[in-house]
C-alpha positions as CSV (number, residue, x, y, z in Angstrom):
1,X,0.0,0.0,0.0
2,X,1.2,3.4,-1.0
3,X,1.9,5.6,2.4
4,X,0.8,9.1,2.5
5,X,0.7,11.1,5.7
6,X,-1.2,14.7,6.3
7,X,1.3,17.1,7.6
8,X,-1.8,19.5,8.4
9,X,-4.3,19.5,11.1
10,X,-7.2,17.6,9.6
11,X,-10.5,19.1,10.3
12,X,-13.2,16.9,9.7
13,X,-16.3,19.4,9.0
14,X,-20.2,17.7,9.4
15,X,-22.7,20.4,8.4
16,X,-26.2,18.8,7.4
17,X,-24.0,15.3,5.8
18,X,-21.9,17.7,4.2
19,X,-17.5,16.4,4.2
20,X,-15.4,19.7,3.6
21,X,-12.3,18.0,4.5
22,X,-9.7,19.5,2.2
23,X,-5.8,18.8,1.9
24,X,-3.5,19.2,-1.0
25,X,-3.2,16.1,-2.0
26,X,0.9,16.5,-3.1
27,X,1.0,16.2,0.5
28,X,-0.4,13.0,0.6
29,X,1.6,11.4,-2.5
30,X,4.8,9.0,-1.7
31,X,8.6,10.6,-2.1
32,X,9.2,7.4,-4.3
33,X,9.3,9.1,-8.5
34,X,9.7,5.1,-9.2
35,X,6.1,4.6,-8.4
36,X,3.7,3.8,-11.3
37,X,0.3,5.2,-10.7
38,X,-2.4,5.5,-13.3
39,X,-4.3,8.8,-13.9
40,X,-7.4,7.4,-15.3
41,X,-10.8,9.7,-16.1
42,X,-13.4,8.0,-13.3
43,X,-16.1,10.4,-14.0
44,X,-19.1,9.8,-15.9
45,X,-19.3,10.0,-19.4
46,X,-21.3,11.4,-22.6
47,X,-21.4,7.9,-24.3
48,X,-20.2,4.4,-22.3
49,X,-18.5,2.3,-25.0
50,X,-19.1,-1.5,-24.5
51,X,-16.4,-3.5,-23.7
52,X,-17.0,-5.2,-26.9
53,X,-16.6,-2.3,-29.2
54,X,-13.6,-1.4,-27.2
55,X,-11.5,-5.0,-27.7
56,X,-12.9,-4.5,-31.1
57,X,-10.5,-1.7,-31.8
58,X,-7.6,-4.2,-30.9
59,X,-8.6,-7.2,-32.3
60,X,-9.0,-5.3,-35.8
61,X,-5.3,-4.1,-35.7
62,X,-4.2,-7.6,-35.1
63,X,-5.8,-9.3,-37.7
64,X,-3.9,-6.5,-40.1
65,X,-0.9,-8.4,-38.7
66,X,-1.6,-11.9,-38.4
67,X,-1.3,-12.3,-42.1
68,X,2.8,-12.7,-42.6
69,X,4.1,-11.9,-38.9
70,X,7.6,-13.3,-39.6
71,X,7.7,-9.8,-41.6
72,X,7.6,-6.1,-41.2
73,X,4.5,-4.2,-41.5
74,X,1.7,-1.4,-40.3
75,X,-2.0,-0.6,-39.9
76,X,-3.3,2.2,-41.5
77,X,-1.5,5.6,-39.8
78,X,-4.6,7.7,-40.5
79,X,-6.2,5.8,-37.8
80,X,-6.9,6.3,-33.7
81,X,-4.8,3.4,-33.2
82,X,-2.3,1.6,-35.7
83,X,0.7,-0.9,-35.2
84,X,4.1,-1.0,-36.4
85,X,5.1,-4.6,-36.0
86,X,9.1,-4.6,-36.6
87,X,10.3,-6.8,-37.2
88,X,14.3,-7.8,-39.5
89,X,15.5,-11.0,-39.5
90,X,18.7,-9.9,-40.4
91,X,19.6,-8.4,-37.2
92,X,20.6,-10.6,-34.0
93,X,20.9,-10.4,-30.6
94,X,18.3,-8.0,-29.7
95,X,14.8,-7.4,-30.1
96,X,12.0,-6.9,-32.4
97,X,8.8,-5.2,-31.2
98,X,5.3,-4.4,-32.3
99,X,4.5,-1.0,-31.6
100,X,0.9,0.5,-30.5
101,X,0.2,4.5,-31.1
102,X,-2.7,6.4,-29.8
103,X,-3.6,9.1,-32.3
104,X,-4.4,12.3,-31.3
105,X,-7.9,12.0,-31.9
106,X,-8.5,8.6,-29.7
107,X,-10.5,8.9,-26.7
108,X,-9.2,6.1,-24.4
109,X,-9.4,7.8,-20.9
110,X,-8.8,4.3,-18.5
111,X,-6.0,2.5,-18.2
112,X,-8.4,-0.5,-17.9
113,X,-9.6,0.3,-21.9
114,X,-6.0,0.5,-23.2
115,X,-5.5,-2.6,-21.7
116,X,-8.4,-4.3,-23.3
117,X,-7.3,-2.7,-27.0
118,X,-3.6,-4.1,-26.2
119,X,-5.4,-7.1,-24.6
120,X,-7.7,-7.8,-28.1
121,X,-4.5,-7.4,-30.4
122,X,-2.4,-10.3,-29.4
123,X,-5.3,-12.2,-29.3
124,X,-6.2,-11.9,-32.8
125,X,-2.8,-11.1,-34.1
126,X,-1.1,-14.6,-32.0
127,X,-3.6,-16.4,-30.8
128,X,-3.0,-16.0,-27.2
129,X,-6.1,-16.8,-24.8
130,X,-8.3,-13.8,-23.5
131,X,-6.8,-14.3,-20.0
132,X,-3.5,-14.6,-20.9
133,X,-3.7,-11.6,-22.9
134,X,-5.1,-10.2,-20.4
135,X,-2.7,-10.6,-17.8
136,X,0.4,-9.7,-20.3
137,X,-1.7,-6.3,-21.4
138,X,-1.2,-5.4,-17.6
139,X,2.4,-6.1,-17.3
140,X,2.9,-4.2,-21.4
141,X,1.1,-0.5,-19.6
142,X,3.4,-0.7,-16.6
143,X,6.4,-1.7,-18.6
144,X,6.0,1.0,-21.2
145,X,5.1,3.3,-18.2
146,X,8.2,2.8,-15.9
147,X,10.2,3.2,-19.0
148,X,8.9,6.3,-20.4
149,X,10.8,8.2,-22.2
150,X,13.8,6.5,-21.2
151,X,15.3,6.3,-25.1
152,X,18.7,4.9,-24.4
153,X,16.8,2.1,-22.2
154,X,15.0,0.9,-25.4
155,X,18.0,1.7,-27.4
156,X,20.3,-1.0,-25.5
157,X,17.5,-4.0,-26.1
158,X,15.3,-3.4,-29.3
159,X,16.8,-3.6,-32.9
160,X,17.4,-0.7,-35.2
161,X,13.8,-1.5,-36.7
162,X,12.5,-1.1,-33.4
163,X,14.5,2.1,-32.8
164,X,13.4,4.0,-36.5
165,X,9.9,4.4,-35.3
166,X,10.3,5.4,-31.7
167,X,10.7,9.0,-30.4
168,X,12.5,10.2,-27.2
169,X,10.1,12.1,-25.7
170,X,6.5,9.9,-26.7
171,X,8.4,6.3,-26.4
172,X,6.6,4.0,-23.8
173,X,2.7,5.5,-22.2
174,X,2.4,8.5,-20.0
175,X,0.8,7.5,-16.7
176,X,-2.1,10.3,-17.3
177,X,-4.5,9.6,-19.8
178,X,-4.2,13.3,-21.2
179,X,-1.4,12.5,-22.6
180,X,-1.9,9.5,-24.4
181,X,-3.7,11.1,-27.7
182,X,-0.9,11.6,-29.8
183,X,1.7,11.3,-27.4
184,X,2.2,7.2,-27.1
185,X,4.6,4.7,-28.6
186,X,3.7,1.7,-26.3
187,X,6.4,-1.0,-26.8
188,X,5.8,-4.6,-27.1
189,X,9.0,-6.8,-27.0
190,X,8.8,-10.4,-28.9
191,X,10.1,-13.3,-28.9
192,X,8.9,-15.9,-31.1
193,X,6.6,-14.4,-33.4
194,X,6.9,-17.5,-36.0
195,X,5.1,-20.0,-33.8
196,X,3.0,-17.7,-32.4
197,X,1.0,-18.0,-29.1
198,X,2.0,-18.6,-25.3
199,X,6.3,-16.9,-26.2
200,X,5.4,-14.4,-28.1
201,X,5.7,-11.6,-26.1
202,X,8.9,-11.2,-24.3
203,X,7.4,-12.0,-21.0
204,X,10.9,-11.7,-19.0
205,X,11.5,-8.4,-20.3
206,X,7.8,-7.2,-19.5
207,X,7.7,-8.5,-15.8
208,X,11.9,-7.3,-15.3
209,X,12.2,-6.3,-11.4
210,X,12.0,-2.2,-12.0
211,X,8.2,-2.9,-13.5
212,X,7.7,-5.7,-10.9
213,X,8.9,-3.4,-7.8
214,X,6.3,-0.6,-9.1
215,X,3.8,-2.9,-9.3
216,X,4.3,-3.8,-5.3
217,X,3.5,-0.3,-4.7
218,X,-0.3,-0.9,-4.8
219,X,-2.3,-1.8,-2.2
220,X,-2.7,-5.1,-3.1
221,X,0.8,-5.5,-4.7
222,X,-0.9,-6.6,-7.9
223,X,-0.7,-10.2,-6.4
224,X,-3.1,-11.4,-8.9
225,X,-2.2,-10.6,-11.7
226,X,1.2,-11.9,-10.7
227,X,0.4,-14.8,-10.2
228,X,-1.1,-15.1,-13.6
229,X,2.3,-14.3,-15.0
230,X,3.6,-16.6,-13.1
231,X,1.4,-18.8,-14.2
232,X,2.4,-18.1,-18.2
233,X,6.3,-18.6,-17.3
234,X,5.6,-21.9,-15.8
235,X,3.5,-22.8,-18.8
236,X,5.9,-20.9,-21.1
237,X,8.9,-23.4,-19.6
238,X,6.8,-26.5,-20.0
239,X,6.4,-25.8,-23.8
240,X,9.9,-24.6,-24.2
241,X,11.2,-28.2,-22.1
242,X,8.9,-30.4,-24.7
243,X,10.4,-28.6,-27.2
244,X,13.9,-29.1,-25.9
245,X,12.7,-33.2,-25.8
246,X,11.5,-32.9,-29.1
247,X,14.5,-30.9,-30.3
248,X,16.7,-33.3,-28.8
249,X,15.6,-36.0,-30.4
250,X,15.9,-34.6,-33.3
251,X,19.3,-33.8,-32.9
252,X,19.9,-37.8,-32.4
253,X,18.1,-38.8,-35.6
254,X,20.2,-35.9,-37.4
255,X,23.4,-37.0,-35.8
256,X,22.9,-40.6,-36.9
257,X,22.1,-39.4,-40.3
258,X,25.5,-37.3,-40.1
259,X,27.1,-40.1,-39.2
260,X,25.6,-42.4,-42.3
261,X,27.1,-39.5,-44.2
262,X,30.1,-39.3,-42.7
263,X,30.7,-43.2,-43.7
264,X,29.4,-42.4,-47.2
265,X,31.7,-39.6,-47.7
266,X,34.6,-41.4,-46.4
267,X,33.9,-44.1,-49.0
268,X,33.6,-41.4,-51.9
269,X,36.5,-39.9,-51.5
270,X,38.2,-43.4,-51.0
271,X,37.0,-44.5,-54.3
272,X,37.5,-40.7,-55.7
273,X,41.6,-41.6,-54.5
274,X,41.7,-45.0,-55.9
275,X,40.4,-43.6,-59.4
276,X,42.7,-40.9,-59.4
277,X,45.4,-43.4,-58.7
278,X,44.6,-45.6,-61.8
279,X,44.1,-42.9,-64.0
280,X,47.5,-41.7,-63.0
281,X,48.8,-45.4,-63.7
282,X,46.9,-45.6,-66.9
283,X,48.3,-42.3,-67.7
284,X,51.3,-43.2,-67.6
285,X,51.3,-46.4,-69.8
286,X,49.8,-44.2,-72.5
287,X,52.9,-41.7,-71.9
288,X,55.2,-44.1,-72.2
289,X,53.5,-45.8,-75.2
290,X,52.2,-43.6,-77.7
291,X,51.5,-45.7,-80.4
292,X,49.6,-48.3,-78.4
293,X,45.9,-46.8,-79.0
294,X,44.8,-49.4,-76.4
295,X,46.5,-48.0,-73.6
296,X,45.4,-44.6,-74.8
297,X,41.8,-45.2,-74.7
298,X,42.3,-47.0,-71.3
299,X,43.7,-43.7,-70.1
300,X,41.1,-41.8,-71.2
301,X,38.3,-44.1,-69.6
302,X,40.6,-44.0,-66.4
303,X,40.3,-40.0,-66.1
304,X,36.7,-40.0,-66.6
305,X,35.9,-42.7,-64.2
306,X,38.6,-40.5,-61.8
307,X,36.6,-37.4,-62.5
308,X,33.5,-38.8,-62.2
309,X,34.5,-40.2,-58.9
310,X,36.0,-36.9,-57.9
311,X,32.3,-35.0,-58.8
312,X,30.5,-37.8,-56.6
313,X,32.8,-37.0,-53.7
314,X,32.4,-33.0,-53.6
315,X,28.6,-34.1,-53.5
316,X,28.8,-36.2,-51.1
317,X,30.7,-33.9,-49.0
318,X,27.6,-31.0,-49.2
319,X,25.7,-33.5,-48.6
320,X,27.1,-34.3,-45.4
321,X,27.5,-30.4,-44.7
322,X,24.3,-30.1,-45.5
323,X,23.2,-32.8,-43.0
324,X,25.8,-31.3,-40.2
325,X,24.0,-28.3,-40.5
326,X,20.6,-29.5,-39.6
327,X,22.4,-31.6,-36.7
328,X,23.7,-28.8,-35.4
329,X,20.1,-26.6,-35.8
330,X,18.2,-29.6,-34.2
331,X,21.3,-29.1,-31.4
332,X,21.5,-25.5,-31.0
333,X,16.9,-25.7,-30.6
334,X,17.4,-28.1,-28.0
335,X,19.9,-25.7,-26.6
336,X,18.0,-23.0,-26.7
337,X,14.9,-23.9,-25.8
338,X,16.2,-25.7,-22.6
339,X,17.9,-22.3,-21.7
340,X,14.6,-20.6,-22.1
341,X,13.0,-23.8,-20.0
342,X,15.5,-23.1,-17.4
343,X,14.7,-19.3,-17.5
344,X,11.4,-19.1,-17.3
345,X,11.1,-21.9,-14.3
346,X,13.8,-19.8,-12.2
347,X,12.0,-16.4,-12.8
348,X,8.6,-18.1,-11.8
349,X,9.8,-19.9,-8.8
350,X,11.5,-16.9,-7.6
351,X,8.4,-14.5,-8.1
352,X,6.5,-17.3,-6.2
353,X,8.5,-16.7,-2.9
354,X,7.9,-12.9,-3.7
355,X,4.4,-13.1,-4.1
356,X,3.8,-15.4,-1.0
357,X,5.9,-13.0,1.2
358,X,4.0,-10.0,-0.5
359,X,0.7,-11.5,-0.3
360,X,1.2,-12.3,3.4
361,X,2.0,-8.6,4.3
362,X,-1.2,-7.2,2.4
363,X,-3.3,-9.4,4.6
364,X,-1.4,-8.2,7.5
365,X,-2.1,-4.8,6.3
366,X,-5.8,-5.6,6.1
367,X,-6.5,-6.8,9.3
368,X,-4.5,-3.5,10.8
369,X,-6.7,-1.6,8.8
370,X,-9.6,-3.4,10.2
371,X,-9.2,-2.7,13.7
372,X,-8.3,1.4,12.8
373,X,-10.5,4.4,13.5
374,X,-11.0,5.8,10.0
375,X,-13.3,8.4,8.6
376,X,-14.0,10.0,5.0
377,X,-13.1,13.1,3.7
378,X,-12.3,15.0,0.4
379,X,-8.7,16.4,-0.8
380,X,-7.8,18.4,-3.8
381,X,-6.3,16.4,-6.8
382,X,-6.1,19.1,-9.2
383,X,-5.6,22.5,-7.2
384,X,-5.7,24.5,-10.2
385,X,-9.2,23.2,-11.9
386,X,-10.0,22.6,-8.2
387,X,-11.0,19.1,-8.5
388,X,-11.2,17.0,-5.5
389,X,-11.7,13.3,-4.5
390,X,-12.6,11.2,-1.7
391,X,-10.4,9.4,0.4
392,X,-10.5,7.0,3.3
393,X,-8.1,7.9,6.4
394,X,-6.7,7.1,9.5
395,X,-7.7,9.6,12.3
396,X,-5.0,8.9,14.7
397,X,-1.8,10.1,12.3
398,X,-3.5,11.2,8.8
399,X,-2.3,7.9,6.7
400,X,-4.8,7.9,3.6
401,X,-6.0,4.3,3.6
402,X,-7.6,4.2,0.4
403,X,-7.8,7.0,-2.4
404,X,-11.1,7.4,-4.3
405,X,-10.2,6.7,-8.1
406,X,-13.0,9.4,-9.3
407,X,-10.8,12.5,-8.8
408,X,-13.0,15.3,-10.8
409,X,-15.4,16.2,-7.3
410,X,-16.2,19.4,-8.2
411,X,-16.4,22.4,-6.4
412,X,-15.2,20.6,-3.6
413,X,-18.5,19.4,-2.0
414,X,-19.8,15.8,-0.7
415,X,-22.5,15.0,0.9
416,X,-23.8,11.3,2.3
417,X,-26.7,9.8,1.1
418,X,-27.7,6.9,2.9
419,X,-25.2,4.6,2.7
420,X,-23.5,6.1,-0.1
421,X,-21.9,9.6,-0.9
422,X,-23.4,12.2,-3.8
423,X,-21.3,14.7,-5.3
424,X,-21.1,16.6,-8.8
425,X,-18.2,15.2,-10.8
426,X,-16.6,14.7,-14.0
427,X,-15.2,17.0,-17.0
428,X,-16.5,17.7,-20.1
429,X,-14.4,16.5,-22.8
430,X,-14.7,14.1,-26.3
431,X,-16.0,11.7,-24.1
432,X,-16.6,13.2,-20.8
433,X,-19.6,14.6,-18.8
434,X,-20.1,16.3,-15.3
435,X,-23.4,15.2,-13.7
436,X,-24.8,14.2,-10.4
437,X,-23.4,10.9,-8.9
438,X,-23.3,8.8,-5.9
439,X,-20.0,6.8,-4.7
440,X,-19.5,3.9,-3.0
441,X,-17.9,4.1,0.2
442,X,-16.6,0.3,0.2
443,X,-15.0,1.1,-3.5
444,X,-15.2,4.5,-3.6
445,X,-16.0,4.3,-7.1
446,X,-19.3,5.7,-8.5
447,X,-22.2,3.3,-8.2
448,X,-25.0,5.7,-10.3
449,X,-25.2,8.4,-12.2
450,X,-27.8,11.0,-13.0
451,X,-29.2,11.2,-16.8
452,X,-29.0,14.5,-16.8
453,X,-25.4,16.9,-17.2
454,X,-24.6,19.0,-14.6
455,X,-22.7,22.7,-15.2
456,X,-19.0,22.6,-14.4
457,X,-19.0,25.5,-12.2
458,X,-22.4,24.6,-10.3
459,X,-22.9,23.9,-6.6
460,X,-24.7,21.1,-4.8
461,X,-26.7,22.5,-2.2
462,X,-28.7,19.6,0.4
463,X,-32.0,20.4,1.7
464,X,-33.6,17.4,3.3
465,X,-33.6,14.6,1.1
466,X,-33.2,16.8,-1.7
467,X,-30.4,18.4,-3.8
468,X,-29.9,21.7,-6.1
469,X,-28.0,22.2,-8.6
470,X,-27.5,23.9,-11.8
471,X,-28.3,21.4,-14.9
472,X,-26.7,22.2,-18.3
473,X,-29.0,21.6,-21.6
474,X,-28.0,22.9,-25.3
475,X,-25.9,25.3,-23.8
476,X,-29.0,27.0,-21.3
477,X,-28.6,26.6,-17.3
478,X,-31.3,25.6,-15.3
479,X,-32.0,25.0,-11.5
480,X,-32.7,21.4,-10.8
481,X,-34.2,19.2,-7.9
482,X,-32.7,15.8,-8.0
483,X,-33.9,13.0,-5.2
484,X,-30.8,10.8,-3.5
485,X,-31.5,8.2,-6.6
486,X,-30.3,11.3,-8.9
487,X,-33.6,11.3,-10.6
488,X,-34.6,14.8,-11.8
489,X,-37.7,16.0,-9.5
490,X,-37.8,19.6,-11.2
491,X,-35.9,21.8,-13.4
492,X,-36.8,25.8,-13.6
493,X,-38.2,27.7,-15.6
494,X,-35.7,30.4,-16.3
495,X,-32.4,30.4,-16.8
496,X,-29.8,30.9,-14.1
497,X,-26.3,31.5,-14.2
498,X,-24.1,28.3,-14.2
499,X,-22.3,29.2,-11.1
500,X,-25.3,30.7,-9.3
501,X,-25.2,30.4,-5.6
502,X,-28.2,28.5,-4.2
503,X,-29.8,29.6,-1.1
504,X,-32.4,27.5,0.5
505,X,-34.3,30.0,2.9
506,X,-37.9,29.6,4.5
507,X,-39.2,31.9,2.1
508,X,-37.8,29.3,-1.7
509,X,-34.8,29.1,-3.1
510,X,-32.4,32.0,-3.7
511,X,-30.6,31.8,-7.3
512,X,-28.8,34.0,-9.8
513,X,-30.9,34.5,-12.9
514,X,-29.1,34.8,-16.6
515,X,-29.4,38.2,-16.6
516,X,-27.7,38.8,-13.0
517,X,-31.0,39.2,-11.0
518,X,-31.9,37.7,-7.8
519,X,-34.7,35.4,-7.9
520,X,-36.7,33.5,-5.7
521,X,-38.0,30.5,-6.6
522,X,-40.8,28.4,-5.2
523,X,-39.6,24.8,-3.6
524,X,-43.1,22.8,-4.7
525,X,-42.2,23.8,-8.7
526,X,-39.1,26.6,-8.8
527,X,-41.5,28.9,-10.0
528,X,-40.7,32.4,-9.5
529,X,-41.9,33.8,-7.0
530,X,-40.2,37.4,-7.1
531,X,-41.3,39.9,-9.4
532,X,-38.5,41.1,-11.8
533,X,-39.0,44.9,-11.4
534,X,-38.4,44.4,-7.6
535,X,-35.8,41.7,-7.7
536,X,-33.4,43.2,-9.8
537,X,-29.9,42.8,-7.9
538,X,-28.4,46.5,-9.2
């Protein structure tokens, strides 16, 4: 779990259900820069894409690739997302890698999204399983994350190829979601992208201890999905230790071939020598007798018996490089693949003593937290758009238990509603919305949202079980009534300013109009109640 402490005097303010507990939240944030935490958007949105037309975007790109993968290619660049998979065969001992880019018109906003897009591709493009994909999409984000930007990091590991179509200042993923569109070059190292499946992805380099040790600094030390990796290493080494078997026994049947050759060749060039001997002998003869047409043709048949010997021996000689060759392939797999057996087990049976000792403490941690006297309150995330979120803390000494991931509160305001907690948030962006929602306080994530969008600037005001605020439609402001279950009760008449204050008195409600007028406003309808000649506010 990530420690933060509050070096202020917390003041825990109850006014009507109303939390106005507010901290800087840098105060609050770990020392440690080596600390991967995802900025996500966790406010409500516009339009909720399913999850389906979201691995859809992934799953498209990899079928682009699937095709030839043994060779270099790229989705189209003019889209939100397109790959470069690089890939030259002509390079050794490092890397090649398939390259994902966000455009600069994509709307991904979650980390949890980006990971279903990266997620979809190697499904479609290797044929990995959902889960397994899955698993490696989380380890990909926090790889590329905790390597961001570090150029001469990628440089020392990933082939020229690789290198070409990666920038120092966008290579790897940003941990804030603003700054993925257009701004991304997430890295994916591989492995064996000929056989495809369970080794394609370089899963050593993905889960190497600097992305590993940032993944600890969660709360829950990311057990789960590490044991899932875990899992695909041991896997990985079983397949690469049949293969090794198989491998090896090829190398025998090769090496008995080589030696069939080896006994072939011997005999070639034995009878190649003997040839060469009697044409010399019949060579002679026909020197030494130059009339005697006998011995000349015998010399003649001698040298191209010799020759023919000779040609049957250089062939027989490729042919038994040819087969030393393929001994030495089927040797060198079996090598190989026993290495990356060997490998693989180590790295799984050491992260298994990890996670055990990791997984220990987080229970430990839990059953501390159990016993402590917490309460809920509200800290800024954003000072300057003044965006706040909800956090969970220990009384006693200030230590933030658990951080709300919705971190666009607005205006600063929270109020409890039965069980849960209502509050405007959000932003409004391609894909983003601010309206009325309520948050869990066991997830503190947001368990409803109203229909209706709320304006940036408005305030929540309680009275009973009731809320004001100021809704937003085409542009016009309008005060609104919502119950706790964020259904709209009533919405007024007239227009109001979007930052009106809202005054509950015993007399109505006291707004802002558009025109900068005070008006009151009945409760049973938000009628006006005021006359405009008398209410103007000059």
């Amino acid at each position: 779990m990530k420690k933060a402490f509050l070096f202020l005097t917390i003041i825990l303010l109850l006014s009507a259900g109303l939390f106005a507990l507010e901290v800087n939240e840098n105060e609050l944030k770990s020392t440690d820069d080596t600390t991967i935490e995802f900025i996500n958007y966790t406010g409500p949105h516009k339009v909720i894409d399913s999850i389906a037309s979201i691995r859809l975007i992934g799953s498209g790109l990899g079928k682009q690739i699937a095709g030839e993968p043994s060779k270099s290619a790229s989705t189209s660049k003019n889209a939100k997302y397109w790959v470069v998979h690089a890939i030259d065969e002509n390079e050794g001992g490092k890397l090649d890698a398939d390259i994902l880019y966000v455009g600069s018109d994509a709307t991904v906003d979650h980390i949890n999204n980006l990971r279903r897009i990266i997620s979809a591709y190697l499904v479609s493009a290797y044929g990995y399983s959902e889960k397994d994909a899955d698993t490696i999409s989380v380890f990909i984000t926090v790889y590329n994350a905790v390597y961001r930007g570090k150029i001469d990091t990628f440089k020392s590991k990933y082939k020229n190829v690789v290198i070409q179509n990666l920038s120092s200042e966008n290579c790897g993923l940003s941990v804030n979601y603003k700054d993925w569109p257009g701004k991304s070059e997430i890295v994916i190292p591989l492995y064996d992208v000929n056989n495809g499946g369970l080794s394609t992805v370089d899963t050593s380099v993905i889960s190497d201890s600097s992305v590993v040790d940032s993944m600890k600094e969660d709360d829950d030390k990311n057990v789960e999905s590490r044991k899932e990796m875990v899992d695909i290493k041991e896997r990985e080494a079983d397949q690469a230790s049949e293969k090794a078997q198989e491998a090896q026994k090829k190398a025998v049947t090769e090496q008995k071939k080589l030696d069939e050759e080896k006994k072939k060749t011997e005999e070639t060039k034995k009878e190649a020598a003997q040839a060469q001997k009697t044409a010399e002998e019949k060579q002679k003869t026909a020197d030494e007798n130059p009339e005697d047409k006998k011995a000349q043709e015998e010399a003649k048949e001698a040298k191209a018996v010799a020759e023919e010997k000779k040609q049957e021996a250089e062939e027989q000689e490729k042919k038994q490089e040819e087969q030393q060759a393929k001994t030495d392939e089927a040797k060198e797999e079996a090598k190989e693949q026993q290495a990356l057996a060997d490998k693989k087990e180590s790295e799984a049976q050491k992260e298994r003593k990890e996670i055990a000792k990791d997984q220990a403490e987080v229970q430990k941690q839990e059953a501390a937290q159990a016993k402590m006297n917490t309460e809920f309150g509200i800290i800024l995330s954003d000072e300057a758009n003044m965006l706040s979120r909800l956090v969970k803390f220990n009384i006693e000494n200030g230590e933030v238990i658990k951080n709300s991931p919705v971190a666009q509160i607005r205006n600063r305001t929270v109020y409890k509603e039965g069980d849960d907690f209502i509050a405007i948030a959000g932003e409004n962006s391609k894909k983003g919305a601010v309206k009325l929602v309520t948050i869990s306080p066991e997830t503190l994530e947001i368990s409803a949202e109203s229909d209706n969008e709320i304006a940036e600037d408005s305030v929540l005001v309680q009275d009973g079980s009731d809320y004001y605020c100021v809704v937003s439609d085409g542009g016009k402001f309008y005060l609104a009534k919502f119950g706790g279950d964020l259904a709209l009760k009533l919405k007024s008449e007239i227009q109001v300013k979007s930052g009106t204050p809202v005054t509950v008195t015993g007399s109505g409600i006291v707004v802002t109009d558009s025109n900068g007028r005070l008006r009151l406003l009945d409760k049973k309808d938000l009628s006006v109640i005021t006359n405009q000649n008398t209410a103007d506010a000059k």
